[in-house]
mmCIF file of the N, C-alpha and C atoms, coordinates in Angstrom:
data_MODEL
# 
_entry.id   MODEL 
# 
loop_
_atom_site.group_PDB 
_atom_site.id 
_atom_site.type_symbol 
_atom_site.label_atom_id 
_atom_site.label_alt_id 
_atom_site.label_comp_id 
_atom_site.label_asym_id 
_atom_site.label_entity_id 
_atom_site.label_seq_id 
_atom_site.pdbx_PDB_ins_code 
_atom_site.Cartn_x 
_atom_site.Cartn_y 
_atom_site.Cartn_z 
_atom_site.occupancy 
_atom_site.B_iso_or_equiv 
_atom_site.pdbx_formal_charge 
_atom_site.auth_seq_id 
_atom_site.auth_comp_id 
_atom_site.auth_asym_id 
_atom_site.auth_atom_id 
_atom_site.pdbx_PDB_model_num 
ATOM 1   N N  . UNK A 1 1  ? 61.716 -66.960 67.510 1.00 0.00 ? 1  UNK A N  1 
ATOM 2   C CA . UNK A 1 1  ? 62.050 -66.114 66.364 1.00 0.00 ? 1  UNK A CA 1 
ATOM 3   C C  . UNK A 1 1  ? 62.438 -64.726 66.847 1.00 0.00 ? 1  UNK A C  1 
ATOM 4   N N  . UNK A 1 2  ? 63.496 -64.384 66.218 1.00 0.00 ? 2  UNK A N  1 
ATOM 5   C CA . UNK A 1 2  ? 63.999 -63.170 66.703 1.00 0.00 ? 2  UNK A CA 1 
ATOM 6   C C  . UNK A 1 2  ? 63.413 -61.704 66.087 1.00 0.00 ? 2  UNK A C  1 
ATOM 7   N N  . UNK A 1 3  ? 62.679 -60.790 66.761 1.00 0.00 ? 3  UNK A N  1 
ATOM 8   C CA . UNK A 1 3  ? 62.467 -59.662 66.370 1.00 0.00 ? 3  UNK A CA 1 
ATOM 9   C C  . UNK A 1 3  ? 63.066 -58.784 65.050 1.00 0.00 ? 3  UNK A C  1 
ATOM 10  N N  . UNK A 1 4  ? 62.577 -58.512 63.696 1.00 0.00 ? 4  UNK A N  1 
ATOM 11  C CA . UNK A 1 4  ? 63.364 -57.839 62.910 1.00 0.00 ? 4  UNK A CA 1 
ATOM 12  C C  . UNK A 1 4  ? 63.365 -56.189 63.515 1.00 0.00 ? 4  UNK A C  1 
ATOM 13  N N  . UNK A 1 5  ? 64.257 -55.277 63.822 1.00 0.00 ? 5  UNK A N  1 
ATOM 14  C CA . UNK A 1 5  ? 64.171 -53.852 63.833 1.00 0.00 ? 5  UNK A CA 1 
ATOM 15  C C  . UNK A 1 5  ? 63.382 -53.068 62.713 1.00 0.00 ? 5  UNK A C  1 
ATOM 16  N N  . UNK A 1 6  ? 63.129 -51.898 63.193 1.00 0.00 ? 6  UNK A N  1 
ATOM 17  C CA . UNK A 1 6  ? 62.308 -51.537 62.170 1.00 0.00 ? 6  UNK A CA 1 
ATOM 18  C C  . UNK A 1 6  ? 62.790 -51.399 60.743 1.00 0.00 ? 6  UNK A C  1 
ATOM 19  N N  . UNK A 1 7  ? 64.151 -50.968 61.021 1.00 0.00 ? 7  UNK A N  1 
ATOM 20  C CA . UNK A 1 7  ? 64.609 -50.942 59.623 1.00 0.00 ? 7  UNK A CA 1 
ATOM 21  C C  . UNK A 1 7  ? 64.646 -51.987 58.727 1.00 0.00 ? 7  UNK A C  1 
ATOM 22  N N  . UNK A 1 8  ? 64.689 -53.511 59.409 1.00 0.00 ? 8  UNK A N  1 
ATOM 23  C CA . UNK A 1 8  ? 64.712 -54.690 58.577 1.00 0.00 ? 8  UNK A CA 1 
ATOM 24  C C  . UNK A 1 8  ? 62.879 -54.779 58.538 1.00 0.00 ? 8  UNK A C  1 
ATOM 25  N N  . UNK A 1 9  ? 62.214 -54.312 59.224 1.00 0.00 ? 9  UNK A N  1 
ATOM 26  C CA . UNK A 1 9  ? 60.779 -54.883 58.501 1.00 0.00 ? 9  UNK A CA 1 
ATOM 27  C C  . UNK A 1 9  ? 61.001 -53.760 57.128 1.00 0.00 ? 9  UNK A C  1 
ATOM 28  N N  . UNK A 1 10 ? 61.260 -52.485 57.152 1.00 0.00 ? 10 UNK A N  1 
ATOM 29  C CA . UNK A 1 10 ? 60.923 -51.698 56.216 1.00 0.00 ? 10 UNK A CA 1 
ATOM 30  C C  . UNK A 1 10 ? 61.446 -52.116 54.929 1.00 0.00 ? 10 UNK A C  1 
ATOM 31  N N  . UNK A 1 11 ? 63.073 -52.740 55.140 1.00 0.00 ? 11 UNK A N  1 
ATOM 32  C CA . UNK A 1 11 ? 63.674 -53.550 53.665 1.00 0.00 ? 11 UNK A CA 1 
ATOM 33  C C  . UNK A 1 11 ? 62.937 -54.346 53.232 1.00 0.00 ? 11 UNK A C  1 
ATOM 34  N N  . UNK A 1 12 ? 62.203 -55.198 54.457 1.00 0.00 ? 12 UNK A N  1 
ATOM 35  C CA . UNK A 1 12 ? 61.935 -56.264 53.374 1.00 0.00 ? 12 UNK A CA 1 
ATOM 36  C C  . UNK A 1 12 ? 60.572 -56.200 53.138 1.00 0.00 ? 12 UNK A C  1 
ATOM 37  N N  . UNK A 1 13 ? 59.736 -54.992 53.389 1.00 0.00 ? 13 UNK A N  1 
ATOM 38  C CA . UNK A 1 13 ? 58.457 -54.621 52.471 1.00 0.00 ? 13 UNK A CA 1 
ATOM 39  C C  . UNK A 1 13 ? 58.945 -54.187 51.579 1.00 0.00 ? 13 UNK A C  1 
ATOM 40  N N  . UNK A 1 14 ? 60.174 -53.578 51.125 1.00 0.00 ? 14 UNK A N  1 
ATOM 41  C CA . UNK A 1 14 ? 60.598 -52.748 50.016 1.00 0.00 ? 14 UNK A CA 1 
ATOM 42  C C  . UNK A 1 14 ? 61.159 -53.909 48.955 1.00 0.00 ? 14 UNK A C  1 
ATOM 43  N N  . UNK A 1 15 ? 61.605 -55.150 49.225 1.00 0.00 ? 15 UNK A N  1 
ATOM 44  C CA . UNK A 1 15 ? 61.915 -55.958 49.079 1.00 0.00 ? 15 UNK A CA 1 
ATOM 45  C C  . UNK A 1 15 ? 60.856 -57.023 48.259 1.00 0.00 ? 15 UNK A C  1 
ATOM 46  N N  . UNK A 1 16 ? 59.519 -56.698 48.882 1.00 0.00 ? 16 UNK A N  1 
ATOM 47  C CA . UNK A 1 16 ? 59.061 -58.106 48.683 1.00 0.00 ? 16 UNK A CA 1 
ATOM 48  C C  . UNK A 1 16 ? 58.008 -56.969 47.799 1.00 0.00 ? 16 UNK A C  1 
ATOM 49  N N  . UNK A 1 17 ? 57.821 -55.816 47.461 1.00 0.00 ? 17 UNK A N  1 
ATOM 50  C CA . UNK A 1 17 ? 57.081 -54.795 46.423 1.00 0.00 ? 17 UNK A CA 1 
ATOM 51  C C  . UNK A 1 17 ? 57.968 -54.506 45.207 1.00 0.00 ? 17 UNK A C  1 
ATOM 52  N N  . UNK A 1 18 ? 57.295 -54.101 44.294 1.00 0.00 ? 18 UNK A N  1 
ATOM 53  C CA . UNK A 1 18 ? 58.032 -53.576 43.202 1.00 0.00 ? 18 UNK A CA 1 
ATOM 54  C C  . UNK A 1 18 ? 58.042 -52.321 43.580 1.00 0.00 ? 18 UNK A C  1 
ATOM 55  N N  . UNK A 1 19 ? 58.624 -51.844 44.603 1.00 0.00 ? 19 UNK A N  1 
ATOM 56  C CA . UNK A 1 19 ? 58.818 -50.228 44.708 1.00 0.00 ? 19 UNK A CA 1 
ATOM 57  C C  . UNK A 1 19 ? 57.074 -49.862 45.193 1.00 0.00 ? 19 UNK A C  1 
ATOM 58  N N  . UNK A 1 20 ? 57.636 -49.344 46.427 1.00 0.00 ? 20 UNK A N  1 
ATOM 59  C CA . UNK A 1 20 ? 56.518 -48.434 47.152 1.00 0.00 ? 20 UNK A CA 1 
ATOM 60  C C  . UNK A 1 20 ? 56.832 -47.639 48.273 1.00 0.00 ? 20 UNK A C  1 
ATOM 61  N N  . UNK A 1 21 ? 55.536 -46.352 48.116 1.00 0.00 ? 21 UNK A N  1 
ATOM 62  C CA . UNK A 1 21 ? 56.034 -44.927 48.668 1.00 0.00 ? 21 UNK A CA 1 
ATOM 63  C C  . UNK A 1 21 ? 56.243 -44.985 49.910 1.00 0.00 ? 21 UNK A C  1 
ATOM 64  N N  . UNK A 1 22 ? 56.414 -44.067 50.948 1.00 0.00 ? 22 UNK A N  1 
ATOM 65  C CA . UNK A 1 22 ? 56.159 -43.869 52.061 1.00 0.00 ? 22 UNK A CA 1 
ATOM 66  C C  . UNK A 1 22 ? 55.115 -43.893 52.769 1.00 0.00 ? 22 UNK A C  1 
ATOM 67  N N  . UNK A 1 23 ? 53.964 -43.050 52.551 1.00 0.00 ? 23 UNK A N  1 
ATOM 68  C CA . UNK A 1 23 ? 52.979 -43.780 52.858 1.00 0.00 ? 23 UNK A CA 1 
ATOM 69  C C  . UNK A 1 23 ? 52.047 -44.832 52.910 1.00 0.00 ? 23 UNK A C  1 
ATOM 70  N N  . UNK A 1 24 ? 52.588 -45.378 51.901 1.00 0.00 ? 24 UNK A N  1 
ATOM 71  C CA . UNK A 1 24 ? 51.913 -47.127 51.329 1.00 0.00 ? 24 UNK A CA 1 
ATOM 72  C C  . UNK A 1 24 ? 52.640 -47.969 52.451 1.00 0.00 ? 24 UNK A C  1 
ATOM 73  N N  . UNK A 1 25 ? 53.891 -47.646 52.789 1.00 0.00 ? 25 UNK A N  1 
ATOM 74  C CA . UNK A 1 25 ? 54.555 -48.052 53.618 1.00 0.00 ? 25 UNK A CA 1 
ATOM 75  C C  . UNK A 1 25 ? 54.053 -47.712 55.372 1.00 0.00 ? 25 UNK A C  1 
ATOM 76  N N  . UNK A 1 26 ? 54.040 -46.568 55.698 1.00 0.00 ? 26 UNK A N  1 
ATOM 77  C CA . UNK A 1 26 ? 53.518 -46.484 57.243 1.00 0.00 ? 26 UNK A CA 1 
ATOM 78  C C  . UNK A 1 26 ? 51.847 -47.442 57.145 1.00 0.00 ? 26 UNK A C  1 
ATOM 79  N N  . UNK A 1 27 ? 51.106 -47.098 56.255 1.00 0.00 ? 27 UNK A N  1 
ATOM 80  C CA . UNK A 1 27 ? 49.840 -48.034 56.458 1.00 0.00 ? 27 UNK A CA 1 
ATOM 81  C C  . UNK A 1 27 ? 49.999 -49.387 56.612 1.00 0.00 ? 27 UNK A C  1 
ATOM 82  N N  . UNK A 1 28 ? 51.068 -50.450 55.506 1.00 0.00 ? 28 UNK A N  1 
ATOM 83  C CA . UNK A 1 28 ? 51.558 -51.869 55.738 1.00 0.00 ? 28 UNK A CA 1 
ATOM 84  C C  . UNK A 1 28 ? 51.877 -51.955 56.907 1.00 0.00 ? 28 UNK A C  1 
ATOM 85  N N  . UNK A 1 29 ? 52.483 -51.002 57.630 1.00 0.00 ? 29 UNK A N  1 
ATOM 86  C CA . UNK A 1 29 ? 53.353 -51.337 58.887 1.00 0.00 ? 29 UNK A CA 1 
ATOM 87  C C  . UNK A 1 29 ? 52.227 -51.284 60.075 1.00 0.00 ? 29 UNK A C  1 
ATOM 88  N N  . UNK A 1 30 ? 50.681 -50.031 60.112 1.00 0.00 ? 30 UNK A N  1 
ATOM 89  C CA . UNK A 1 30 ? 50.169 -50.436 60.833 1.00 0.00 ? 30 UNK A CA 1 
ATOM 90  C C  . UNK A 1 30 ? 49.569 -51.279 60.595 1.00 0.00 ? 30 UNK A C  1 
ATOM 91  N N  . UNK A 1 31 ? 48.699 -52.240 59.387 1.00 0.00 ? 31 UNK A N  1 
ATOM 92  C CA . UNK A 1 31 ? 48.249 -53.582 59.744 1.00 0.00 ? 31 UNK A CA 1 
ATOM 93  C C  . UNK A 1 31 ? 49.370 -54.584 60.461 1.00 0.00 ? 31 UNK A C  1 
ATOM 94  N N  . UNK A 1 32 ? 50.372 -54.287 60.288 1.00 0.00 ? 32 UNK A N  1 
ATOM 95  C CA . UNK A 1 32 ? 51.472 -55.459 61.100 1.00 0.00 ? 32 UNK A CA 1 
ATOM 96  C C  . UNK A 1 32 ? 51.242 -55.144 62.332 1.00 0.00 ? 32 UNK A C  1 
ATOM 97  N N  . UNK A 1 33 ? 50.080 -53.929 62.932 1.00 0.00 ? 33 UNK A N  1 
ATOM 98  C CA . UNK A 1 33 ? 50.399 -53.772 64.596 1.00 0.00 ? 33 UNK A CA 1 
ATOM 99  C C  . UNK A 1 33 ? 51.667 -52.572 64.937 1.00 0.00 ? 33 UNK A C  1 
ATOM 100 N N  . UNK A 1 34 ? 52.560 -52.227 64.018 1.00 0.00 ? 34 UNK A N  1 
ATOM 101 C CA . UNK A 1 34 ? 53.710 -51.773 63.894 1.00 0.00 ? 34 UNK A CA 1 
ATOM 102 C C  . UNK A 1 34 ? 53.060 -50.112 63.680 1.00 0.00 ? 34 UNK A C  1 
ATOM 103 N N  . UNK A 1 35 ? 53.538 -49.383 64.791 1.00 0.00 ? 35 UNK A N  1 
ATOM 104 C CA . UNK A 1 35 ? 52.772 -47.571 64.663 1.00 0.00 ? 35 UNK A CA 1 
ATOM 105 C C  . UNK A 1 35 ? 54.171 -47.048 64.234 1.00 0.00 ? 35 UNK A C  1 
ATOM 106 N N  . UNK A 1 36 ? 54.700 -46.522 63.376 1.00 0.00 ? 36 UNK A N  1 
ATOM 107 C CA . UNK A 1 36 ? 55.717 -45.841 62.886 1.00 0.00 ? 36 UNK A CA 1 
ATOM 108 C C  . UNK A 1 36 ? 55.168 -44.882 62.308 1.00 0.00 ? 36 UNK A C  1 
ATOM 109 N N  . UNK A 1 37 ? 55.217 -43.726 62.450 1.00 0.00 ? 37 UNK A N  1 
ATOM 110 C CA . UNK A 1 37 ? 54.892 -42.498 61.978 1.00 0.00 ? 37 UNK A CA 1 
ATOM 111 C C  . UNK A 1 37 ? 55.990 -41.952 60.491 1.00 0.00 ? 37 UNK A C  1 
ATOM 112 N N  . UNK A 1 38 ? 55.356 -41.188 59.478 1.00 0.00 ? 38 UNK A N  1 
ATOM 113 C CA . UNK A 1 38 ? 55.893 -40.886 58.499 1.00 0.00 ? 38 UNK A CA 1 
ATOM 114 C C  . UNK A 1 38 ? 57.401 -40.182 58.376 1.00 0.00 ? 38 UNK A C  1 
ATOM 115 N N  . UNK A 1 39 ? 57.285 -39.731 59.658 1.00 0.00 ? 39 UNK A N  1 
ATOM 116 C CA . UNK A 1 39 ? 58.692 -39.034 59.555 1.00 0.00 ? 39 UNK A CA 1 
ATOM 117 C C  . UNK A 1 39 ? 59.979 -40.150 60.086 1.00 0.00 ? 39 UNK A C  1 
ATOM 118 N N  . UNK A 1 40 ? 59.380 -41.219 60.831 1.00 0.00 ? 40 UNK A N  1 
ATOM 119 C CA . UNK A 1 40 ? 60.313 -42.101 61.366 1.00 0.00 ? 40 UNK A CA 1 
ATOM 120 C C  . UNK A 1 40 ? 60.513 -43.019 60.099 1.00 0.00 ? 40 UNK A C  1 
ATOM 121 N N  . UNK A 1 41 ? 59.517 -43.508 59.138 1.00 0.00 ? 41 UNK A N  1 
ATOM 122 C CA . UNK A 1 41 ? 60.010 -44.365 58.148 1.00 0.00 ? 41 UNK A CA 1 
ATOM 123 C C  . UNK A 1 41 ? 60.565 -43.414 57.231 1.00 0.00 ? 41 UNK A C  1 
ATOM 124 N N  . UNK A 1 42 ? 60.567 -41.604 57.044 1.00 0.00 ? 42 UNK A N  1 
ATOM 125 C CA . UNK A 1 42 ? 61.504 -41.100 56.064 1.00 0.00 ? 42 UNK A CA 1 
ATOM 126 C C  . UNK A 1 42 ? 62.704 -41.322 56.609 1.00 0.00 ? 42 UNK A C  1 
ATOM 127 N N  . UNK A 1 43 ? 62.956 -41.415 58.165 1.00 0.00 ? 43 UNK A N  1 
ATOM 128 C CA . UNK A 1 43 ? 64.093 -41.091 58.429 1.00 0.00 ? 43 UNK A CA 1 
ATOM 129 C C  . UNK A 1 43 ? 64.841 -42.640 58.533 1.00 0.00 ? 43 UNK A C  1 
ATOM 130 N N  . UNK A 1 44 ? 63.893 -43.689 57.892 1.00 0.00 ? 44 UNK A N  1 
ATOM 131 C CA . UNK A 1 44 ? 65.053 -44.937 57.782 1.00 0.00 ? 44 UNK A CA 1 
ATOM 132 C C  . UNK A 1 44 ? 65.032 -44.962 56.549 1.00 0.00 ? 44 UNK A C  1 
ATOM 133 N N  . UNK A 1 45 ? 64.005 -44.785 55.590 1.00 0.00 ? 45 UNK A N  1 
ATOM 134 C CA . UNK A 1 45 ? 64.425 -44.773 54.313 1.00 0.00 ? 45 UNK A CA 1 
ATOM 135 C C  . UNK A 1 45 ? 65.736 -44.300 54.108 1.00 0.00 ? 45 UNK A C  1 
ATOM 136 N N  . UNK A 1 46 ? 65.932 -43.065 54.699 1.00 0.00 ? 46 UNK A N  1 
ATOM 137 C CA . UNK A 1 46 ? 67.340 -42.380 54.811 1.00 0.00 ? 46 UNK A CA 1 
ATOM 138 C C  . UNK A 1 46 ? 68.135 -42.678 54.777 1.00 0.00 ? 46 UNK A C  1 
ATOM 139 N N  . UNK A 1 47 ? 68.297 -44.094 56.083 1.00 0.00 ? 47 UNK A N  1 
ATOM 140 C CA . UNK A 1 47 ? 69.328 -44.782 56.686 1.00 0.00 ? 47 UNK A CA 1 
ATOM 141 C C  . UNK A 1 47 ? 69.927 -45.803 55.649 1.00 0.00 ? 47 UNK A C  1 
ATOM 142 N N  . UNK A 1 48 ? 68.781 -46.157 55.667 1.00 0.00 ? 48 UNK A N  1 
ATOM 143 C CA . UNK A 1 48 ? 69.196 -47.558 54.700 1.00 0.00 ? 48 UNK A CA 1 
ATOM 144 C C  . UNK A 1 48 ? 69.250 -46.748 52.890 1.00 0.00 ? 48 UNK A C  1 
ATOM 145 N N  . UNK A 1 49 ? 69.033 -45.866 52.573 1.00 0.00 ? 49 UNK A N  1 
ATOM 146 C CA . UNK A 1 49 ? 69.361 -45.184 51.280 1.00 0.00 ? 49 UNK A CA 1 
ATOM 147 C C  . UNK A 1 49 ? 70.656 -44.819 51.501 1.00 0.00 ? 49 UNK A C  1 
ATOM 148 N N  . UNK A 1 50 ? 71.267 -44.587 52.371 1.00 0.00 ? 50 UNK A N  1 
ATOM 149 C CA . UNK A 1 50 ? 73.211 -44.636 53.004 1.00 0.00 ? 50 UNK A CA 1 
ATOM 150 C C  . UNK A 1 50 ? 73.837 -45.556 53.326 1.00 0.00 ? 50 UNK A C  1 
ATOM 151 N N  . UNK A 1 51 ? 73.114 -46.576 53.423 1.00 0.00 ? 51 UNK A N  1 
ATOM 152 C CA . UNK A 1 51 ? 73.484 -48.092 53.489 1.00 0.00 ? 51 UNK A CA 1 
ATOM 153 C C  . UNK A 1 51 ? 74.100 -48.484 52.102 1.00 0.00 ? 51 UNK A C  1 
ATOM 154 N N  . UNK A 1 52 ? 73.035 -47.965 51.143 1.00 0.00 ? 52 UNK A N  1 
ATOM 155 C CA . UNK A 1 52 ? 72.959 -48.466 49.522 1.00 0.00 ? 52 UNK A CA 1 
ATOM 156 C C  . UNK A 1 52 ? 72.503 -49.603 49.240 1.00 0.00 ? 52 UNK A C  1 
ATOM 157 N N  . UNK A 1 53 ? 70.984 -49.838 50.185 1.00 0.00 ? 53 UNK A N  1 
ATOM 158 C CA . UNK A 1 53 ? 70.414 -51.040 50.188 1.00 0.00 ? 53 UNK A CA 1 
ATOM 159 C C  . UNK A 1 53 ? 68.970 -50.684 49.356 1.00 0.00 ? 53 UNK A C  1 
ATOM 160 N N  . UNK A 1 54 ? 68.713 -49.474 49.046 1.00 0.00 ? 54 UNK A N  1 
ATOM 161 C CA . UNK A 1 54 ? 67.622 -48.704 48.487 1.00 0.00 ? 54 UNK A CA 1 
ATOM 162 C C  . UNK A 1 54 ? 68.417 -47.608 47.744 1.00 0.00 ? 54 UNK A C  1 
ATOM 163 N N  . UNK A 1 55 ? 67.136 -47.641 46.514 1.00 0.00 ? 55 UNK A N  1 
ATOM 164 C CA . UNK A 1 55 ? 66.935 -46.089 46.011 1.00 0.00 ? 55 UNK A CA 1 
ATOM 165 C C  . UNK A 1 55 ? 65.865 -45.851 45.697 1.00 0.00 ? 55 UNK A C  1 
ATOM 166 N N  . UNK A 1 56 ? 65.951 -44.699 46.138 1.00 0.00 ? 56 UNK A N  1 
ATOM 167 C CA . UNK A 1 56 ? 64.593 -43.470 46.292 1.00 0.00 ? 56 UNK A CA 1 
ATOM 168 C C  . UNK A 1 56 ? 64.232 -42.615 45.396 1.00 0.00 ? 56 UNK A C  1 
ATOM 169 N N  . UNK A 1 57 ? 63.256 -42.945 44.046 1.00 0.00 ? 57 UNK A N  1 
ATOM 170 C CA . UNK A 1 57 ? 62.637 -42.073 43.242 1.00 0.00 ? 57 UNK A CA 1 
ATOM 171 C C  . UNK A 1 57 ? 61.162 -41.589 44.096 1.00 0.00 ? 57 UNK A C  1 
ATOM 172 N N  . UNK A 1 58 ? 60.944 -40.308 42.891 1.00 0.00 ? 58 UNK A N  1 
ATOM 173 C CA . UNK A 1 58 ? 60.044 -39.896 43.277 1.00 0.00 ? 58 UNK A CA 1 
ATOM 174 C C  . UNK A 1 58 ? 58.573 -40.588 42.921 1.00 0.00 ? 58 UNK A C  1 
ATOM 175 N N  . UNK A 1 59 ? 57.596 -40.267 43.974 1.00 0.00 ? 59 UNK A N  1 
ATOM 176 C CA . UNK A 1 59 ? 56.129 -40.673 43.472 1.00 0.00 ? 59 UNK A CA 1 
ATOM 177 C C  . UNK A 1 59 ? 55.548 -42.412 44.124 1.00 0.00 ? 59 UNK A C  1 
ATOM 178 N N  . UNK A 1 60 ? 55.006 -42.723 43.437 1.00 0.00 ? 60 UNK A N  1 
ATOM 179 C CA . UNK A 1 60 ? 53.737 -43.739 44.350 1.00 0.00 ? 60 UNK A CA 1 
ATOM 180 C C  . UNK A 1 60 ? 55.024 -44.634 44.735 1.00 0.00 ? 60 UNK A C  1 
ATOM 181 N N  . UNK A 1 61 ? 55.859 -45.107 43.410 1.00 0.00 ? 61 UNK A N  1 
ATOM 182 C CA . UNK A 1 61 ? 56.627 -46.287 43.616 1.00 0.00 ? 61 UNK A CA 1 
ATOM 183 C C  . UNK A 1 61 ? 58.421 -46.440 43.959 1.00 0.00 ? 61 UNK A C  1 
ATOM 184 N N  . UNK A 1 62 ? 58.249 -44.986 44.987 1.00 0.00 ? 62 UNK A N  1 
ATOM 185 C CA . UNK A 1 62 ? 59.659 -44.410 45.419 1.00 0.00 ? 62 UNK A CA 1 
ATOM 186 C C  . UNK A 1 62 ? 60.492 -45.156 45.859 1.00 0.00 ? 62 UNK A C  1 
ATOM 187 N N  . UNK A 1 63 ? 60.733 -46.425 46.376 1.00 0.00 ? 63 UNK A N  1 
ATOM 188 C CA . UNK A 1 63 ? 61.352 -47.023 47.108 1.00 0.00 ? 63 UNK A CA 1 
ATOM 189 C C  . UNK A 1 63 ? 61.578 -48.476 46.260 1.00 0.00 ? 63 UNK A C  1 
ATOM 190 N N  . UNK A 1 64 ? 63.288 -48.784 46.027 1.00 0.00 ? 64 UNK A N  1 
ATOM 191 C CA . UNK A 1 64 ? 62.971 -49.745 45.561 1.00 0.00 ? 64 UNK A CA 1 
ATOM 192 C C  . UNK A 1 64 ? 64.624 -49.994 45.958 1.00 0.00 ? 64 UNK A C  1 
ATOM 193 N N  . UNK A 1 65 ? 64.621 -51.406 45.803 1.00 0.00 ? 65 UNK A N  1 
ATOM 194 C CA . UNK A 1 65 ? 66.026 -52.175 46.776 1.00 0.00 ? 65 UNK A CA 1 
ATOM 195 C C  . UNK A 1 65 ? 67.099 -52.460 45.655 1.00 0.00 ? 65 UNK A C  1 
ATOM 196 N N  . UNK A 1 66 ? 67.978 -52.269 46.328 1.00 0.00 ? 66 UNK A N  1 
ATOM 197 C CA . UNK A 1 66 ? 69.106 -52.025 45.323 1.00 0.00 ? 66 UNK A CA 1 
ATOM 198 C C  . UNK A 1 66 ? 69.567 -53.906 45.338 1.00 0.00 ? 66 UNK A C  1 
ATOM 199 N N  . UNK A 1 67 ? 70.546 -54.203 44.538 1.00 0.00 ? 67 UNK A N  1 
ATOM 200 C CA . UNK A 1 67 ? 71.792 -55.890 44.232 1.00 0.00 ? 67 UNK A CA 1 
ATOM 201 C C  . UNK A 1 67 ? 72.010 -55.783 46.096 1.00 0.00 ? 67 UNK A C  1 
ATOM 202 N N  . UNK A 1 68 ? 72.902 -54.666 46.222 1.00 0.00 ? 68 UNK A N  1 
ATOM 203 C CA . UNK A 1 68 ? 73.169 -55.194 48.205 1.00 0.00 ? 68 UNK A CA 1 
ATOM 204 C C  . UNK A 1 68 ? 71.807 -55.418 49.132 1.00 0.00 ? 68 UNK A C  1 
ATOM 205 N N  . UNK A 1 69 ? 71.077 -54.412 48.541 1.00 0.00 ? 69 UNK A N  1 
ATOM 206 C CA . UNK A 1 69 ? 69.831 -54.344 49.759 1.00 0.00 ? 69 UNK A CA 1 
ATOM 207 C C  . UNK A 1 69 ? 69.101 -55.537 49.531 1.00 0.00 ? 69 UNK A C  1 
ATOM 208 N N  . UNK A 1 70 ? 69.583 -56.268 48.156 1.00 0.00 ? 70 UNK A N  1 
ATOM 209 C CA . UNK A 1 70 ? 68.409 -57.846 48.208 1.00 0.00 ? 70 UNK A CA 1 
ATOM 210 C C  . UNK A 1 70 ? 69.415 -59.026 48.961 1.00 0.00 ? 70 UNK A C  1 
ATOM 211 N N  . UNK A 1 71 ? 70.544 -59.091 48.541 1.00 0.00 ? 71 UNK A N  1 
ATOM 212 C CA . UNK A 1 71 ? 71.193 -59.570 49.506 1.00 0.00 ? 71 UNK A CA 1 
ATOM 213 C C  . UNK A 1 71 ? 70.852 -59.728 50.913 1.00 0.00 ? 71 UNK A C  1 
ATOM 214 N N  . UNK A 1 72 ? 71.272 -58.809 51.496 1.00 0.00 ? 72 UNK A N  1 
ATOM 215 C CA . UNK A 1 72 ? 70.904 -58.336 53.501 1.00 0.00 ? 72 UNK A CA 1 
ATOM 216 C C  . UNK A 1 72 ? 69.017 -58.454 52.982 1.00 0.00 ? 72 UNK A C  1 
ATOM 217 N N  . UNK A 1 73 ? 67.984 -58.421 52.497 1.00 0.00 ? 73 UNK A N  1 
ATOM 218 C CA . UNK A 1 73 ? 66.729 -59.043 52.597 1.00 0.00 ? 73 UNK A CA 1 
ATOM 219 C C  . UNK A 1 73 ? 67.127 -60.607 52.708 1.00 0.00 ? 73 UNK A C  1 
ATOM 220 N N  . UNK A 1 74 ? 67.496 -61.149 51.761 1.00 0.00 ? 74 UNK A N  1 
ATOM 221 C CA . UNK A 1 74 ? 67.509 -62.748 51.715 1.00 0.00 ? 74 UNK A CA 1 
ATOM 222 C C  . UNK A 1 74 ? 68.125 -63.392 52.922 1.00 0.00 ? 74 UNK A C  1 
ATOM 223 N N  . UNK A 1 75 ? 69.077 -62.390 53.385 1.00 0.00 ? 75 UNK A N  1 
ATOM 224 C CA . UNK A 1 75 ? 69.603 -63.218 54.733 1.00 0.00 ? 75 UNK A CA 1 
ATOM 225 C C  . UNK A 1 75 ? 68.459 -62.979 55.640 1.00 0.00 ? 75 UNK A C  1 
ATOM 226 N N  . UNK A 1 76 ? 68.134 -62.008 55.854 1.00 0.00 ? 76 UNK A N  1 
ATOM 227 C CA . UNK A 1 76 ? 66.744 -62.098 57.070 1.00 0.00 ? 76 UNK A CA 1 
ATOM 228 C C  . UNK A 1 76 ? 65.722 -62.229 56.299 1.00 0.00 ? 76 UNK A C  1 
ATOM 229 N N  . UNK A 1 77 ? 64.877 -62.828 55.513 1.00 0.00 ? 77 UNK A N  1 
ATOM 230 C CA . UNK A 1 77 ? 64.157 -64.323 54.900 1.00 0.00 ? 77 UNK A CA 1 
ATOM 231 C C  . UNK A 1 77 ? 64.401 -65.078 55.654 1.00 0.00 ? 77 UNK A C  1 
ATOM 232 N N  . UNK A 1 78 ? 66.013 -65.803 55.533 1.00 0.00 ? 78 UNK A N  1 
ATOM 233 C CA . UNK A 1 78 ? 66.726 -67.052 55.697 1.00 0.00 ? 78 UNK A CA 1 
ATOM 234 C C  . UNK A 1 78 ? 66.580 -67.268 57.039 1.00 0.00 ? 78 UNK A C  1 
ATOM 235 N N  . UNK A 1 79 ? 67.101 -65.826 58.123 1.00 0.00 ? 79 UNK A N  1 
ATOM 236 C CA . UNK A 1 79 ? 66.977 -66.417 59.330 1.00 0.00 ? 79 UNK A CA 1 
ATOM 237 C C  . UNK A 1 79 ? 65.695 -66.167 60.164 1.00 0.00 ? 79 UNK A C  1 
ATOM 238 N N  . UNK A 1 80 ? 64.980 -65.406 59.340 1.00 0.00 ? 80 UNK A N  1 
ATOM 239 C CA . UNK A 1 80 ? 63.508 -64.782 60.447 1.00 0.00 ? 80 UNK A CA 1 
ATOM 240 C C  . UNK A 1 80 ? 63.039 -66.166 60.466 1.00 0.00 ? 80 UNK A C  1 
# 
């Protein structure tokens, strides 16, 4: 099985939540073993919010995946 990058684990927690923050997010990622610090998952939220695979409101349930960003999730579902 091929490694997802961080940015594909972060879609598809955003993916598989009804919208959740940043920090709800760095804690999921360390039970995965996964140490990403807050400023590295703002700065993919970022990425992938320029992708137009996310949008980013404010507060607990900031993060939530856009029609494209479930798309590109379902394909890495399909192939993870």
């Amino acid at each position: 099985s091929s490694a997802l990058s961080e940015e594909e684990q972060v879609l598809l927690m955003i993916y598989h939540t009804y919208g959740i923050g940043r920090r709800k997010m760095v804690d999921q990622l360390k039970q995965k073993g996964m140490s990403i610090g807050e400023s590295k998952v703002k700065s993919i939220i970022q990425e992938l919010k320029e992708r137009g695979w996310i949008t980013v409101h404010k507060g607990a349930r900031g993060c939530t995946v856009t029609e494209e960003g479930r798309n590109e999730a379902k394909k890495l579902v399909s192939f993870g």
